[in-house]
Every structure is written in C-alpha cells, then in structure tokens.
C-alpha positions in Angstrom: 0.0 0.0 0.0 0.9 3.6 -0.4 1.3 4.4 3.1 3.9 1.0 3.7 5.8 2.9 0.9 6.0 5.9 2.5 7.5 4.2 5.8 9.9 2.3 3.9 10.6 5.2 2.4 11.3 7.1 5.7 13.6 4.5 6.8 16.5 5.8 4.4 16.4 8.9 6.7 17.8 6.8 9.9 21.2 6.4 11.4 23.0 3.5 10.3 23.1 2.0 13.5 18.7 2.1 13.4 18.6 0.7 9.7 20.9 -2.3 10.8 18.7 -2.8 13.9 15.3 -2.6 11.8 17.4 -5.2 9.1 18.0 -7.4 12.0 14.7 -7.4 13.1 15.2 -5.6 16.6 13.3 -2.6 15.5 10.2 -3.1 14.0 9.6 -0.9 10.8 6.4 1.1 11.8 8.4 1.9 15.0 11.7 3.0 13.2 9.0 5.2 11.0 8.0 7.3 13.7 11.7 7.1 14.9 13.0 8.4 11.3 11.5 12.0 11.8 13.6 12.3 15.2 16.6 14.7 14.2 20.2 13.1 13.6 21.8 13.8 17.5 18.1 12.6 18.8 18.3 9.3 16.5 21.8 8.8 17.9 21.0 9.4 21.7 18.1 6.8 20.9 20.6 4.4 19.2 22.8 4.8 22.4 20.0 4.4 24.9 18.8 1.2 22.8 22.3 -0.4 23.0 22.8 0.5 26.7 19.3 -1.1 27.9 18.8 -3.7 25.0 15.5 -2.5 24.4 13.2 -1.3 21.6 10.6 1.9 22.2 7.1 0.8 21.9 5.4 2.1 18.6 3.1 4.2 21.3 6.5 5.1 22.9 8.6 6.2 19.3 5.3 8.4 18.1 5.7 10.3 21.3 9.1 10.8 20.9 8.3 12.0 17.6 6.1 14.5 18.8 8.1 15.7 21.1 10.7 15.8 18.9 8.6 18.0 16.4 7.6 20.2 19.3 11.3 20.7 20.0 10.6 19.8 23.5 12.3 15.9 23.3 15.4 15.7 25.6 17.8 12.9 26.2 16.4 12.1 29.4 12.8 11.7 27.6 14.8 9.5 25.2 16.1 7.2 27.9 12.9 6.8 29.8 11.3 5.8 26.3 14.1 2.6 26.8 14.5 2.2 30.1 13.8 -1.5 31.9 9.8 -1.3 33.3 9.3 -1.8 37.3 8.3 -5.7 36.3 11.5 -5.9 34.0 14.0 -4.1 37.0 12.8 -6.4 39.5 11.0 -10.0 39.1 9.0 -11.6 41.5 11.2 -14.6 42.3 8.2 -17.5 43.3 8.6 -21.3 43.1 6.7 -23.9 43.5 8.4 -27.2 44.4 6.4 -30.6 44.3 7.4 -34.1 46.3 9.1 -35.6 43.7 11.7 -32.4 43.5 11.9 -32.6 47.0 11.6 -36.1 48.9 15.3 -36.4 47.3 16.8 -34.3 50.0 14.4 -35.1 52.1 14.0 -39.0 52.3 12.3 -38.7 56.3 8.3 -39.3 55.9 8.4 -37.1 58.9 9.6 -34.1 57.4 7.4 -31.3 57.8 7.2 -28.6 55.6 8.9 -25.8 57.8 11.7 -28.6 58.1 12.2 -28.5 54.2 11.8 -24.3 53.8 14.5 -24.3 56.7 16.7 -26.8 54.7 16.1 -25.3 51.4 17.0 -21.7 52.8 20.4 -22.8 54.4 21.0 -24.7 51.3 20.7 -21.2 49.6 22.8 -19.4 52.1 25.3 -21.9 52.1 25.3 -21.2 47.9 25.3 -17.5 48.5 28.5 -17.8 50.4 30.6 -19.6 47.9 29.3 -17.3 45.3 30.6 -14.6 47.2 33.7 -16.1 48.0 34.3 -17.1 44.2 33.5 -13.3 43.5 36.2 -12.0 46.2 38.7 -14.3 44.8 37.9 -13.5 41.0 38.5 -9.8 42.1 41.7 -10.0 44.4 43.2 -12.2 41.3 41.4 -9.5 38.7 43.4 -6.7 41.3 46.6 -8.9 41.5 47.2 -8.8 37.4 48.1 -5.4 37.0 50.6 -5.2 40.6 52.7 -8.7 39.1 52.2 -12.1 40.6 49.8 -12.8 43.0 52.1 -14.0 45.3 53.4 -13.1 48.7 57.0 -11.2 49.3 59.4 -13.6 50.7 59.4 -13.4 54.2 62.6 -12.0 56.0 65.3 -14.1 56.4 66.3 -15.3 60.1 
C-alpha cells in the first residue's frame, strides 16, 4: 500500500546504526518510521539508549518521541525513559513452587514437615550464596593482582 511505501521510504532517513537494527529485526519498521523523523543527534541518543538497555521503544513510545521531537521539547532524558527496563522488567517476582518428587530427594524422612524443608532449602541457599561470594572476592583479588605482578606473597625475612 501507499502508506507501507511511505515508511519504507522514511527508513533511508535513519542512522545506520537504526537501519541495521530494523534489518536485523530488533526494531520493527512502523516503529523506526515514527523514529526516522527524530533529528540526527536525537536518533543517535536513541541508538545509544537502545544499545545500553537492550530494548526497543514501543510504537506508542517512538510516536511520542516523535512529537516531542517536532515540538522541540524531546530531551535525552525523555529518550532514555522511552528505553528504560519497566518496574516488572527491574525487578522480578522470584516465586517457586516445588512438588514431592523435586523434593523427597533431600528429604527422604516421611516425617519431614514442611517448615523442616523451607528451613533446609533456605540454608541450602545461604550456604550457595557464600561460595558465590567467596568465588567473586577471589575472582577480584586475582582481577586486582594482574596489574601489581604475581599474585604472590613477598618472601618473608630471612632469620
């Protein structure tokens, strides 16, 4: 149709780095559209804002922006809210749901009540949680130790 044209059309006025993302499918082409009739530094502050958070504007989201930008009144920061990670996306709701057959495992004692197995399951994780952290502090004394030689220690005075 006449109007699909016209938006492929509009495409050709994007920054490289939007044109590759709408040939790779990451953009989706009514969105980069809307996003075409941003000016060059707004494109590119998009661009960046896309990379850094790995996430697309919403079609709603890039005709806004292009409003805005029309208006004159689109800043970065309205750029980077139009990418930035939702409340749900920053922080999931970490729930399980663990049946018998997971659990009776670790658990062999018919007895076992269920605040026995949260208890066991919770010290579990802490005990994980602690090697985790001790890997980390040893990857970053050893990540600390590259640049100042080996990682040994000095010789000790002799006696």
């Amino acid at each position: 149709s006449r109007a699909n044209i016209q938006k492929i059309t509009r495409l050709t006025k994007l920054e490289p780095e939007l044109q590759q993302m709408v040939d790779d499918k990451k953009l989706p082409v009514h969105t980069a559209a809307d996003i075409s009739y941003l000016k060059k530094d707004e494109q590119k502050a998009l661009a960046d804002a896309i990379k850094q958070e790995d996430k697309v504007p919403s079609g709603t989201q890039a005709a806004a922006l292009k409003k805005e930008s029309q208006a004159g009144t689109l800043t970065t920061e309205n750029i980077k809210k139009a990418v930035a990670p939702t409340k749900r996306e920053e922080t999931p709701v970490l729930k399980i749901t663990l049946g018998e057959e997971d659990l009776r495992p670790y658990f062999p004692d018919a007895r076992t009540t269920i605040p026995d197995v949260k208890r066991g399951v919770l010290e579990a994780l802490d005990l994980r949680k602690k090697a985790l952290e001790r890997q980390q502090a040893k990857a970053q004394s050893e990540k600390e130790g590259k640049g100042k030689g080996p990682g040994k220690k000095p010789p000790s005075p002799a006696r």
